[in-house]
N, C-alpha and C positions, 0 to 999 in steps of 0.2 A: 806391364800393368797399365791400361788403358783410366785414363781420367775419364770416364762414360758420358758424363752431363756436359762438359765440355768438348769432348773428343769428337762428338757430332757435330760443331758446330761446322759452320764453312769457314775460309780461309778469304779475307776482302785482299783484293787486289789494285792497285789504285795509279793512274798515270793523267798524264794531264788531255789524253785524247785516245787515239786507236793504237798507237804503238806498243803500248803494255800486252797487247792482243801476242805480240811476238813471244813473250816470257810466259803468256797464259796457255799460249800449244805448247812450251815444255813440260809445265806443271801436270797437264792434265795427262800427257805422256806420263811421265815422270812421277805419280802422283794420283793414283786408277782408280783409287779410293775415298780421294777426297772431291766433295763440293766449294765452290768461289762462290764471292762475289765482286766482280768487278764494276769499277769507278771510274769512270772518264770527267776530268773535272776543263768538256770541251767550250763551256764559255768563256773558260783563261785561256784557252790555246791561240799560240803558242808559250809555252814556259819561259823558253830559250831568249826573250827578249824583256822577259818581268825581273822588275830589281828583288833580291834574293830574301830579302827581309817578307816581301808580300809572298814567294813561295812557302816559306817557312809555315807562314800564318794557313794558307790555304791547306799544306801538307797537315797540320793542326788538327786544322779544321774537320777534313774528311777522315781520321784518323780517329778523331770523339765522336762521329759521325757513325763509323763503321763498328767502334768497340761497341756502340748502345745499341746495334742490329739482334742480337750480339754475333762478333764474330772471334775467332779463336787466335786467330795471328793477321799480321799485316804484311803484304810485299808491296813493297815501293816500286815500284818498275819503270820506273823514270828515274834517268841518271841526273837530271839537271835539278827533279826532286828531293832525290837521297842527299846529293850534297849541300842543299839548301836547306833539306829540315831533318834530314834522320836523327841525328844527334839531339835535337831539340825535343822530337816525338819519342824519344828511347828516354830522357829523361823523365818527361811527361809521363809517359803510362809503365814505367817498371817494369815489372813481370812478362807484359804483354809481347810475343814475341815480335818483332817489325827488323823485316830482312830488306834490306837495299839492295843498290846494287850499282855496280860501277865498272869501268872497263879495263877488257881483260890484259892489261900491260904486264901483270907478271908471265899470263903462259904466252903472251907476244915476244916478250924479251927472249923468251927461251928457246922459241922457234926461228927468231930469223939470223939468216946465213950472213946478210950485207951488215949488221949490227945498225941498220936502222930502221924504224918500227915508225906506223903513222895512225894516228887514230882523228877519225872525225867523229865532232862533237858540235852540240850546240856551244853560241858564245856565251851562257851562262857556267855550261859544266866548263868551259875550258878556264874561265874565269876564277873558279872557286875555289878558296884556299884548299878543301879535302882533293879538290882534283891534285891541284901545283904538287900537292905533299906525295901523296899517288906517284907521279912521275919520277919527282927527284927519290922517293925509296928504289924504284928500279933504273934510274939512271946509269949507274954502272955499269950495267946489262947490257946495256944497249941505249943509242942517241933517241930519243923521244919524242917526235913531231905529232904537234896536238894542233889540226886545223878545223876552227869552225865552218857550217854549211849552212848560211841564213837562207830563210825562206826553202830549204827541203820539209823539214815536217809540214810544211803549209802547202806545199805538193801532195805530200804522202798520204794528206786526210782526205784530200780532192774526189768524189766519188763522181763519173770514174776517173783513175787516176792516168793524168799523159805522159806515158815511159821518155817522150820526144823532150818534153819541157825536164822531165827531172835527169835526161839525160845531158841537156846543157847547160844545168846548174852542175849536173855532179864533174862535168869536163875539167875545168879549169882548176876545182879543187885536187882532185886525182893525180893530173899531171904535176901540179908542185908539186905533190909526196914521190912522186914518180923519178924526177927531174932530182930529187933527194935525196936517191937510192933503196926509198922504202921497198920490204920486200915482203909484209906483211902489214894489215891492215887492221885495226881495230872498230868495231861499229858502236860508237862511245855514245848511243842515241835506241831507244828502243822502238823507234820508230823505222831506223835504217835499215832492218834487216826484212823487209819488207821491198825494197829495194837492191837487194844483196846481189841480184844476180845482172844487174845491170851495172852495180860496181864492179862486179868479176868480170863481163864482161870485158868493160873498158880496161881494166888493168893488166886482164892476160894469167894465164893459168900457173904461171911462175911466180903470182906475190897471191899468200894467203888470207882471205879473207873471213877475220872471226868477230864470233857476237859471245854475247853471256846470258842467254834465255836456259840453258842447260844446267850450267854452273848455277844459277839461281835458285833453278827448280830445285838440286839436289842441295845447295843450303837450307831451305826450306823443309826438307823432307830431314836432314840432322835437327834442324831445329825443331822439329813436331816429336821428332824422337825422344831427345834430350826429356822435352815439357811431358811426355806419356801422352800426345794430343793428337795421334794418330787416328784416323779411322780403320773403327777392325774390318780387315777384307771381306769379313762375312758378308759386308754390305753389300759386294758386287757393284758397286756404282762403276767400275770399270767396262762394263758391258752396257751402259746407257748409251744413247746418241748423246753426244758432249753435251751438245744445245740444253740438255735437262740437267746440268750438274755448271750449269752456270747461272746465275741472275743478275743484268745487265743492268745501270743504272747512269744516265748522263744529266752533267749538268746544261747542257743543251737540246739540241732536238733528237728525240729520240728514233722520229722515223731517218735522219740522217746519220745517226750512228748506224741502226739496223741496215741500210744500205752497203755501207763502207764497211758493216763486220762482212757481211755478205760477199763484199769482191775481194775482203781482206784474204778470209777463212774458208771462203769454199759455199756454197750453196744448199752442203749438211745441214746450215745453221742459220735459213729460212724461219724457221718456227721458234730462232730464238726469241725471248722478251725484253723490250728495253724497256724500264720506266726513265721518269722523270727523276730527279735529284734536285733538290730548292734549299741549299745549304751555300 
């Protein structure tokens, strides 16, 4: 039983730059029938070095921003977001669903053979009481190295972006997980998997390298269930070019976002539209 007046709404999506872009190709995989609207709130960026009190406010902020669009649920798609305001925005708006997101240390535990697992994050997620708490539940599992990577997301927005410079930031980080015995990787940043295959590289096809844009998507898709806020397939919005089943909005410049979605996402999405955002 479909909520109809609701059920059509779209789904606001919200990260502090282009990295949420990672979590929005599973969605829209994942998810054929529904409309977004995604947030890039890139006049803060980067998150990963704002004291956690000011994310909270901004998470807030774009959150009563997005319900009064209206939109039907929220996905935080920033890790260093979720742990600085989810709990605050879940309190705030009730009902409203708002899915986070955080990194995947349970199926990491589970997968590695050397029992120690590495995940890079910004210095605010690694910082956060929800991360620390995160860790020590699966401690037992397996040893848990949580290494910050300053200045990569301020790489990764770079349009175009130099694989050379984000390959000798990610050097040094790598090899201490390496040197650690990690044999599996976590991408604790929704920005890094954008970068993914230059981690792989470096590290060699024997330590596994995972993200949670998938795992998200399908939270996401239980949680619209749960609510009846499903779009009915009738819609066919699975057969659109993505580009018209998204509506782009920055709090920066938007021909620089349009840019960097472009080398992000592929050239499909040319004709998408960015506005402005003045919140």
């Amino acid at each position: 039983m479909f909520e109809s007046s609701r059920a059509v709404q779209p789904v606001a999506v919200f990260d502090s730059g282009v990295g949420g872009l990672s979590v929005l190709q599973a969605m829209l995989t994942q998810l054929p029938n529904e409309n977004f609207v995604f947030l890039a709130d890139e006049v803060h960026l980067p998150y990963g070095d704002k004291p956690q009190a000011f994310i909270e406010q901004r998470v807030l902020t774009l959150c009563d921003w997005a319900r009064g669009v209206p939109t039907k649920a929220m996905v935080i798609a920033c890790n260093t977001a979720t742990a600085a305001g989810a709990t605050r925005a879940r309190q705030v708006h009730g009902a409203w669903p708002i899915v986070g997101i955080e990194p995947a240390v349970k199926p990491a535990s589970m997968m590695t053979r050397s029992g120690v697992v590495g995940i890079l994050a910004t210095s605010n997620t690694v910082a956060s009481e929800r991360f620390k708490a995160l860790v020590e539940r699966f401690d037992p599992l397996a040893r848990v190295l949580a290494v910050p990577c300053p200045g990569l997301v301020e790489l990764i927005e770079q349009s175009p972006m130099d694989p050379a410079r984000v390959q000798a930031r990610l050097a040094p980080v790598l090899d201490t997980l390496l040197e650690q015995g990690v044999d599996v990787i976590v991408l604790g940043c929704t920005h890094y998997p954008f970068v993914r295959h230059l981690i792989q590289a470096h590290v060699g096809a024997n330590v596994a390298v995972i993200e949670t844009g998938l795992p998200v998507a399908r939270q996401l898709e239980q949680r619209l269930k749960e609510a009846g806020l499903c779009q009915p397939a009738t819609t066919l919005k699975g057969e659109q070019a993505p580009y018209l089943r998204v509506q782009f909005f920055t709090t920066g410049d938007p021909a620089a976002f349009h840019a960097k979605l472009q080398a992000l996402m592929g050239s499909q999405w040319r004709e998408a539209q960015v506005s402005p955002l003045r919140v």
